[in-house]
C-alpha positions as CSV (number, residue, x, y, z in Angstrom):
1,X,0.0,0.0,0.0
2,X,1.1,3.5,-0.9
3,X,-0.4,6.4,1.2
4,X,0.2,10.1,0.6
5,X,-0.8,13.8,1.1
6,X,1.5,17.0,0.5
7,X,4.7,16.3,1.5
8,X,3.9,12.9,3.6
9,X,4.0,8.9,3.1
10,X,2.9,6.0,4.6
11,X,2.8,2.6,4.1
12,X,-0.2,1.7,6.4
13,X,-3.1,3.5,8.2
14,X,-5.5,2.6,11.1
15,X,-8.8,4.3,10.9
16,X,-8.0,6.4,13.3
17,X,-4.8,7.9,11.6
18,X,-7.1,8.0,8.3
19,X,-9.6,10.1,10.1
20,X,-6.7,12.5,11.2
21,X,-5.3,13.2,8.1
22,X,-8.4,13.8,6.5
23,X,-9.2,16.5,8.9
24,X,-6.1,17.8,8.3
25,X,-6.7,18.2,4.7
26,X,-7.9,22.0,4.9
27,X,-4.7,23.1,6.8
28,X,-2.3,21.4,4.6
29,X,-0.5,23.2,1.4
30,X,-1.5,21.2,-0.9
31,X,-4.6,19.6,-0.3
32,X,-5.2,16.3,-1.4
33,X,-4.8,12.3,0.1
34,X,-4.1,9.6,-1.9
35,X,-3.7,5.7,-1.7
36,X,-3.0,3.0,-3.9
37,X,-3.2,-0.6,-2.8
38,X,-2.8,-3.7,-5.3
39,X,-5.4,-6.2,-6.4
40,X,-4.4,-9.7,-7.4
41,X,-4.0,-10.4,-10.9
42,X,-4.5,-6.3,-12.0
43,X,-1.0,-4.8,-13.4
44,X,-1.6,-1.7,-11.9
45,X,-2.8,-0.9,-8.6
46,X,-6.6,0.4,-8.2
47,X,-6.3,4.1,-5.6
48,X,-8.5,6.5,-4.4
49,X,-7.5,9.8,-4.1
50,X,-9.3,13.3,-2.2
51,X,-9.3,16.8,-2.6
52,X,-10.6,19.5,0.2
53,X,-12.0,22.0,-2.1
54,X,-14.0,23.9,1.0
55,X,-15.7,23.6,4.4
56,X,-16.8,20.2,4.8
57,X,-16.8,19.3,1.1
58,X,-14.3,17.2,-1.1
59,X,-13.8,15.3,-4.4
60,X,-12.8,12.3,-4.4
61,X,-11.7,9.9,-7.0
62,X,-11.6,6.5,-7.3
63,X,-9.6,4.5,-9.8
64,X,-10.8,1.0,-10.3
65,X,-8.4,-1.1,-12.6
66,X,-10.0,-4.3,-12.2
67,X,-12.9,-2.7,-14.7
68,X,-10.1,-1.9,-16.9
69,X,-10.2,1.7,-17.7
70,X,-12.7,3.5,-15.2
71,X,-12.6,6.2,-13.2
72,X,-15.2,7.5,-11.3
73,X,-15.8,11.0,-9.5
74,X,-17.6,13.1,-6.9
75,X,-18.3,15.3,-4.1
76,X,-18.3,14.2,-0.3
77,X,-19.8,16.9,2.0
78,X,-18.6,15.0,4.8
79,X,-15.2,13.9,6.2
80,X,-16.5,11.5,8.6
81,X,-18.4,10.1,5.1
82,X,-15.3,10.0,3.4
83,X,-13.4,8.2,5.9
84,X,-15.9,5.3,5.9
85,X,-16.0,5.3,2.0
86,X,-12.1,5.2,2.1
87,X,-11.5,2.4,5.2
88,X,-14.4,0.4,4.0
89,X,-12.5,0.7,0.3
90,X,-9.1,-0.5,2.6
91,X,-10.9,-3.4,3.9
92,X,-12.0,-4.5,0.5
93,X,-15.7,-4.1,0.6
94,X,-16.1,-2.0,-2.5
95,X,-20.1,-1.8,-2.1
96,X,-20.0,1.6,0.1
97,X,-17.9,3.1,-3.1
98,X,-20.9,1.4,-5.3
99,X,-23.3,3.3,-4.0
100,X,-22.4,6.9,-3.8
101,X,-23.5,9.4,-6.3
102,X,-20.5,9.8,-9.0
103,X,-20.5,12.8,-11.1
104,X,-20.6,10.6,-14.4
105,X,-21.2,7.0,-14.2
106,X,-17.6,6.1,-15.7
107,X,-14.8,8.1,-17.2
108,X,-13.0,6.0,-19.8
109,X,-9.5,6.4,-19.4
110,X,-6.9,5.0,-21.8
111,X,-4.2,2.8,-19.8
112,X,-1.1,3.0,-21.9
113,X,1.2,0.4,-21.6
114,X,5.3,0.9,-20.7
């Protein structure tokens, strides 16, 4: 697992240290959380990643390579929300990410190969 926000990097988080950093979000310099974990038998690793765009309210993305190509996208107006989305996401239960609003169903996105 890959964790990382402005200038920071982990290679695990508890819930609790999940919860922290997303708070922090507003007062950081840049931003923005992400975290990539692998997924047996997908080349490249799936990740979410967050944004704090304003009080309470941040995008968050969610790249999903086991559906080759798709990348979804919306707004949480929550950070305990977000939490949940991302530690259920951590634990491997997907269906919390199912079944939030995204902004358009799927982006296609073209994975290039090295």
């Amino acid at each position: 697992m890959d964790i990382s926000s402005s200038s920071y990097r982990w290679d695990s988080i508890t819930a609790e240290h999940l919860g922290y950093w997303i708070n922090r979000l507003p007062h950081l310099r840049t931003p923005f959380l992400t975290i990539a974990k692998p997924r047996p038998g997908v080349e490249h690793p799936e990740f979410v990643q967050t944004y704090w765009e304003s009080g309470q309210e941040f995008t968050f993305e969610w790249w999903n390579y086991s559906r080759p190509g798709l990348h979804r996208v919306c707004t949480v107006i929550s950070a305990q929300r977000l939490v949940q989305l991302i530690h259920s996401w951590l634990d491997g239960d997907d269906s919390q990410l199912e079944s939030e609003q995204w902004a358009e169903e799927y982006f296609k996105v073209k994975i290039r190969k090295r």
